[in-house]
C-alpha positions as semicolon CSV with decimal commas, in nm:
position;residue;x (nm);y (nm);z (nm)
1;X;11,526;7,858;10,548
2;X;11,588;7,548;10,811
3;X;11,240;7,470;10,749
4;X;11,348;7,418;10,365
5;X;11,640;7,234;10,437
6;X;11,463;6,978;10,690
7;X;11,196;6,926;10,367
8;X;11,476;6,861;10,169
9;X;11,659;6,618;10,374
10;X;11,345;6,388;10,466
11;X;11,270;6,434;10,069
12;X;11,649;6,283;9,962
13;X;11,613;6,011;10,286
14;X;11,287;5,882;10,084
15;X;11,405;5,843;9,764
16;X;11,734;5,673;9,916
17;X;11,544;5,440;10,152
18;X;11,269;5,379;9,785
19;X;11,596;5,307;9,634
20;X;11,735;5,054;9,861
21;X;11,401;4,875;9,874
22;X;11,386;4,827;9,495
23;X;11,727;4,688;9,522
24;X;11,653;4,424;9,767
25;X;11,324;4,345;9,572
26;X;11,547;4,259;9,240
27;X;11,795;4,074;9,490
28;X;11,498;3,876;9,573
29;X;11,390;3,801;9,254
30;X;11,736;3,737;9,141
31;X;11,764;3,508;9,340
32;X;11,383;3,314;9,313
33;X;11,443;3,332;8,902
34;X;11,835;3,128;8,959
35;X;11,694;2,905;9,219
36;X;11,431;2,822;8,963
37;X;11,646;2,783;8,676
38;X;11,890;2,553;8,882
39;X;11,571;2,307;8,975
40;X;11,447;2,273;8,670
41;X;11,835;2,182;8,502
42;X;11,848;1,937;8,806
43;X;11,500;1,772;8,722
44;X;11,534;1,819;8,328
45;X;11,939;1,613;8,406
46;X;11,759;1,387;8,657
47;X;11,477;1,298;8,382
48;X;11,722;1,280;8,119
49;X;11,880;0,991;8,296
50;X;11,595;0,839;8,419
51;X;11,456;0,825;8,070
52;X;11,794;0,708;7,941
53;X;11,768;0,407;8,191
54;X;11,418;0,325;8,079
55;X;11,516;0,322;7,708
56;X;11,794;0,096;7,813
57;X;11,576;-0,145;8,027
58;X;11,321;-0,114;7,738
59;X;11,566;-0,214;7,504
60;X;11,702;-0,517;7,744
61;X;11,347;-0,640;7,783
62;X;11,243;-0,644;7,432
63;X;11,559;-0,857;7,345
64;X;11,442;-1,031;7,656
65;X;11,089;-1,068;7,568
66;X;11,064;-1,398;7,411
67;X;11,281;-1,515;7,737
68;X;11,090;-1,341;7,988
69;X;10,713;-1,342;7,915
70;X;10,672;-1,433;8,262
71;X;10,783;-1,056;8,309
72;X;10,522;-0,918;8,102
73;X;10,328;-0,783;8,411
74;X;10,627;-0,634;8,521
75;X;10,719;-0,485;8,212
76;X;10,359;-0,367;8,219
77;X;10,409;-0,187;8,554
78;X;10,764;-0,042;8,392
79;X;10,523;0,141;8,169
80;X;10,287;0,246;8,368
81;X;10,592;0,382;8,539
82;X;10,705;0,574;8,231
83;X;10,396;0,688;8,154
84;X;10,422;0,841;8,509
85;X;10,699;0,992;8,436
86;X;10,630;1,124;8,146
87;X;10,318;1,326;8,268
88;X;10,538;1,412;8,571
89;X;10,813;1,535;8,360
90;X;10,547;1,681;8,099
91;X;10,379;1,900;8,414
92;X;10,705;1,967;8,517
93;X;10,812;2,126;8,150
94;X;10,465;2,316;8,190
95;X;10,595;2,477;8,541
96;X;10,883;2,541;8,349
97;X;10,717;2,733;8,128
98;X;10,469;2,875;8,386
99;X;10,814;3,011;8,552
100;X;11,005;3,151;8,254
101;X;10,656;3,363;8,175
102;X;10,678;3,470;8,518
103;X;11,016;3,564;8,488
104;X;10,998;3,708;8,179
105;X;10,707;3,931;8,354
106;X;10,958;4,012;8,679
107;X;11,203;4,097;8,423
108;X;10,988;4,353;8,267
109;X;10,834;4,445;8,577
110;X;11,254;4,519;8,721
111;X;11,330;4,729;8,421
112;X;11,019;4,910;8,450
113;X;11,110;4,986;8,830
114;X;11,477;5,093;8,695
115;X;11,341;5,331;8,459
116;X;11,082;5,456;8,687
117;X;11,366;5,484;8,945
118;X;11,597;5,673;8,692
119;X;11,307;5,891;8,612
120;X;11,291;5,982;8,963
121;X;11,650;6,064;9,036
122;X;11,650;6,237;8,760
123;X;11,362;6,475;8,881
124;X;11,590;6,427;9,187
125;X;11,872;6,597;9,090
126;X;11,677;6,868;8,872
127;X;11,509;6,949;9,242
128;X;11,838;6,961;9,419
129;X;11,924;7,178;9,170
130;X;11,624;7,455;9,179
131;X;11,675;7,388;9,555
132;X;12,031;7,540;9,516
133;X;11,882;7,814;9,256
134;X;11,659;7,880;9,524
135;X;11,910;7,920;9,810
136;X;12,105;8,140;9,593
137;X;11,805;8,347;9,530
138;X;11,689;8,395;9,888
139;X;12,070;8,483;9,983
140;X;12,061;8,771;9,697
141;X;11,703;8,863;9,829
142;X;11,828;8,854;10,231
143;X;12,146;9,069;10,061
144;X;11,892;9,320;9,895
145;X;11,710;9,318;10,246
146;X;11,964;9,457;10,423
147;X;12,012;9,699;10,206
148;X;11,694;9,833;10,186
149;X;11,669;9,832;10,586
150;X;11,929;10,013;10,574
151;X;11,786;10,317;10,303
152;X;11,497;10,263;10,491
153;X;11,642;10,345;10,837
154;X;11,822;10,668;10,660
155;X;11,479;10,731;10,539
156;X;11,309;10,733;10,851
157;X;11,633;10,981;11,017
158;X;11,563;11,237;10,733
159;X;11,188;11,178;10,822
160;X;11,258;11,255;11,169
161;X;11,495;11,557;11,065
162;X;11,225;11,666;10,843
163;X;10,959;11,635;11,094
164;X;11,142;11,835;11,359
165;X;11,163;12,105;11,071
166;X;10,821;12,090;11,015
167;X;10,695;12,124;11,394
168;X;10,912;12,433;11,367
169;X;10,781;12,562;11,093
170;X;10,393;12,468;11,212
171;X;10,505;12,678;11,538
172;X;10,564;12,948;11,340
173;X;10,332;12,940;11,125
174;X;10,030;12,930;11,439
175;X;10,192;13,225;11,585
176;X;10,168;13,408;11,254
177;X;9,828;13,286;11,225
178;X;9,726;13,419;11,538
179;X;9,905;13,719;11,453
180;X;9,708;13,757;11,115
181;X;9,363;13,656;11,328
182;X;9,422;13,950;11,619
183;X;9,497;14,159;11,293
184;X;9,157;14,111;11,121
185;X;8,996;14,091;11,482
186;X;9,010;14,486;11,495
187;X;8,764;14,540;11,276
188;X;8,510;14,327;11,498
189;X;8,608;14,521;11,817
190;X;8,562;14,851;11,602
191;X;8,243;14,766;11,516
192;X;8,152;14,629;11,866
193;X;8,286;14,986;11,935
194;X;8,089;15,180;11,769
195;X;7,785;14,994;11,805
196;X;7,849;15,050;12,205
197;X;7,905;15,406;12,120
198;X;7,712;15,510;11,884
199;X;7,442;15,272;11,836
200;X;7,122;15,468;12,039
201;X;7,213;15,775;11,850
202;X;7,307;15,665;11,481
203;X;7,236;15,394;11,281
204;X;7,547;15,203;11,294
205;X;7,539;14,820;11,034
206;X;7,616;14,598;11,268
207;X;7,828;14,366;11,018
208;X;8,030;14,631;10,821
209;X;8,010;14,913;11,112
210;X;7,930;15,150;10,888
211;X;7,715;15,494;10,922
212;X;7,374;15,503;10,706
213;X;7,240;15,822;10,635
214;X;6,882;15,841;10,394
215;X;6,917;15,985;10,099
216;X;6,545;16,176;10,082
217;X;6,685;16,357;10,438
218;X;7,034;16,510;10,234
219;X;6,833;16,491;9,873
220;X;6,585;16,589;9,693
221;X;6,447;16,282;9,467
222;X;6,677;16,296;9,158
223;X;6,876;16,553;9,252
224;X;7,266;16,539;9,416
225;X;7,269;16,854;9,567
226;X;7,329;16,813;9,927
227;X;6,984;17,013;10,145
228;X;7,089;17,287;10,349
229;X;6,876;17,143;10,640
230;X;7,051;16,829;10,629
231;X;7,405;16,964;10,682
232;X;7,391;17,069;11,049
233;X;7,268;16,632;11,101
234;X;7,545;16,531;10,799
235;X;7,797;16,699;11,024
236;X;7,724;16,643;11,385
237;X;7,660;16,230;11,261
238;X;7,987;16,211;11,061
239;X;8,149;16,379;11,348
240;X;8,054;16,166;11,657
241;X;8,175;15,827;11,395
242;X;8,468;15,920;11,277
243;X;8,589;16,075;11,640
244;X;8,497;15,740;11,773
245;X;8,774;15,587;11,487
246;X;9,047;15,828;11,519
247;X;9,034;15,908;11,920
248;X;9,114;15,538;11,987
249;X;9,526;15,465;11,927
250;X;9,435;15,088;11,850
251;X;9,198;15,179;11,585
252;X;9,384;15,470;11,446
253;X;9,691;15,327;11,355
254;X;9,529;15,100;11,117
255;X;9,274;15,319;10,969
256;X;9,341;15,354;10,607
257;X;9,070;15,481;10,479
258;X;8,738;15,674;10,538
259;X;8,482;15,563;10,247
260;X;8,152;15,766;10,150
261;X;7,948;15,587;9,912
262;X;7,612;15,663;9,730
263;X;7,319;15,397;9,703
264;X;6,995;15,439;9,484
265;X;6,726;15,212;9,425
266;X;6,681;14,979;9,097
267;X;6,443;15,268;8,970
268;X;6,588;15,403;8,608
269;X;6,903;15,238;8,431
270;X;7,222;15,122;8,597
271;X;7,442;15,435;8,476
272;X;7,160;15,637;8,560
273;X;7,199;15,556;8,925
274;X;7,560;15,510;8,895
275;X;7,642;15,858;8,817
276;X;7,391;15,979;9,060
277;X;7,505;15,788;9,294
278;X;7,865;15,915;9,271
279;X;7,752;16,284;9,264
280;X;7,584;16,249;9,596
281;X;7,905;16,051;9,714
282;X;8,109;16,373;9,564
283;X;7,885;16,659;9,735
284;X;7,907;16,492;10,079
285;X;8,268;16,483;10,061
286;X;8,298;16,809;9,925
287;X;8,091;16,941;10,240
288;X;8,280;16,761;10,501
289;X;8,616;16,879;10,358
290;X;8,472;17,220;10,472
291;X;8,491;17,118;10,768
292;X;8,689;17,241;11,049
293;X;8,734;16,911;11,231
294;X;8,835;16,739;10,890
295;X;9,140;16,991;10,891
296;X;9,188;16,986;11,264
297;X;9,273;16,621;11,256
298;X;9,422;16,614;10,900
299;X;9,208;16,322;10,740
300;X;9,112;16,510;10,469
301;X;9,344;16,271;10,252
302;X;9,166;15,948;10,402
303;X;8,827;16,030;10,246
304;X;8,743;15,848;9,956
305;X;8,419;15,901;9,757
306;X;8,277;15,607;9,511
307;X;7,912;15,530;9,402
308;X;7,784;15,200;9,406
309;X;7,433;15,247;9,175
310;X;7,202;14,992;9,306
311;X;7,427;14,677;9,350
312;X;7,397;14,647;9,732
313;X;7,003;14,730;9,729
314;X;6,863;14,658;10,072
315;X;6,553;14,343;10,022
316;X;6,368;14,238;10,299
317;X;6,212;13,892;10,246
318;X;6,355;13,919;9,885
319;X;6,194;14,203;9,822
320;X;6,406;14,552;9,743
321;X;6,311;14,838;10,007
322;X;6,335;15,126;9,806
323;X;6,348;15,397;10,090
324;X;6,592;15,230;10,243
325;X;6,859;15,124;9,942
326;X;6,824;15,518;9,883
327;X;7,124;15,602;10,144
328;X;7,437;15,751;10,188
329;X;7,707;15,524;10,383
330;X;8,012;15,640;10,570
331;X;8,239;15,338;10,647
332;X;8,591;15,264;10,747
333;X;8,865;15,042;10,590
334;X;9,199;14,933;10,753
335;X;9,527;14,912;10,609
336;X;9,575;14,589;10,432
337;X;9,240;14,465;10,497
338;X;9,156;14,276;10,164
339;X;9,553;14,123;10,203
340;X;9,448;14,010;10,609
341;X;9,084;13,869;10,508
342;X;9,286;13,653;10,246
343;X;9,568;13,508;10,460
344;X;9,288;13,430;10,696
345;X;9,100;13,246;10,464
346;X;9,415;13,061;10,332
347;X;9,533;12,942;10,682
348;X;9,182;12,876;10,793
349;X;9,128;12,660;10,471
350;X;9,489;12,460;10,519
């Protein structure tokens, strides 16, 4: 703003010194034009007389000229005297003139300058004016300035507040999360479990943990009725798994469920398999709840039978091993599994 006001001043000291300048100038001139004037009266009066003498001395000598012929040469010199005059008084008419066209010209030339000079303080006083507009303005903008410093510092408190509130929260929210993670990380040390466990004498998946039994050793091709040679294996292999879940306190308290599914191959239609897939499911259950041990431990209402037709066929190199996607599967689901896998995935994704 002092910046501005410095411009301003060395602007209006300009115009003021331009000002004085073009008044001196006219002064001048003023005063060249009168002193011009006041010679020429003073030769035009001085001329006047002079030629008012001559006439008179003309006059004398022509009465006198009959008398005074001796005064002819002198006479003669009287007019070549005039004649002087008159060509000095006829180039002194001419400067006249010469100087009244130049003072016409200085006249012009002065009002020129005046209107050029009211010109400018007009503009003058229309920019002393926008310069006051624009004081005004930056004194409503350095006003609004303050004010919004000031929302802004409330701003940035409630930021602060907000942020506190949020560290909180995130504090929470990673002890949840780790919560949630040693949750969903029993299922990896059951597996891990019963992969140590079980692994050289069943066949344990190692990514779901489940127990995978072949159909064609509890089946005849076709056919869900459960071999009498197979039940002593069925029993001794569901056994050894499912002791290995419910003997461990960590495990068993989140054990939900105990699922025995049926897998075909893609040979014959979808509900083909599907239905004989669930009667093999059914017929193992139904055997197992014969089963002392099943009523020993009372988890005779964890078993769940399903059939899954041939929609988790086993391919090796893309190709579907039949022998193999003909199975029966005993696996293990904990409580609020599906619920802890999504949470996961949420907070891992955020």
């Amino acid at each position: 703003m002092f910046k501005k006001n410095n411009t301003n001043n060395e602007s209006t000291n300009f115009w003021i010194s331009y000002a004085d300048l073009m008044a001196g100038l006219l002064f001048v001139f003023i005063l060249l034009i009168g002193a011009i004037i006041v010679k020429s009266t003073i030769l035009k009066n001085d001329l006047i007389q002079k030629e008012s003498a001559l006439n008179e001395q003309t006059r004398t000598l022509v009465q006198q000229s009959d008398n005074l012929k001796g005064l002819s040469k002198t006479l003669q010199m009287k007019d070549d005297e005039i004649n002087k005059l008159n060509q000095l008084l006829l180039a002194q008419n001419t400067k006249i003139d010469d100087y009244s066209e130049q003072i016409i010209v200085l006249q012009n030339l002065t009002e020129e300058q005046n209107n050029s000079l009211n010109q400018h303080n007009i503009e003058l006083d229309n920019y002393k004016n926008n310069v006051v507009l624009l004081s005004n303005s930056l004194t409503q903008q350095d006003e609004k300035l303050k004010l919004n410093e000031e929302k802004l510092l409330q701003l940035l408190q409630a930021l602060d507040n907000k942020q506190t509130k949020y560290d909180d929260l995130l504090t929470k929210l990673q002890a949840q999360k780790a919560k949630i993670k040693s949750l969903t990380g029993i299922k990896l040390q059951i597996i891990t479990e019963l992969k140590s466990s079980l692994g050289n004498k069943i066949n344990i998946d190692k990514e779901s943990g489940s127990l995978r039994l072949a159909s064609n050793v509890l089946f005849d091709k076709g056919s869900s009725e459960l071999k009498e040679s197979a039940k002593s294996e069925l029993k001794a292999n569901f056994i050894e798994y499912v002791n290995t879940l419910i003997t461990n306190k960590t495990i068993a308290e989140h054990l939900d469920s105990i699922i025995i599914e049926g897998h075909t191959d893609s040979d014959g239609s979808y509900l083909y398999n599907l239905n004989l897939s669930q009667q093999r499911a059914y017929a193992v259950m139904n055997y197992l709840l014969t089963l002392d041990y099943i009523k020993q431990h009372n988890i005779q209402d964890k078993l769940v039978a399903s059939g899954r037709s041939y929609q988790d066929a086993i391919k090796i190199n893309g190709l579907e091993d039949k022998d193999a996607s003909r199975r029966i599967e005993v696996k293990f689901r904990l409580k609020n599994e599906d619920a802890m896998y999504e949470i996961e995935r949420i907070l891992d994704a955020n």
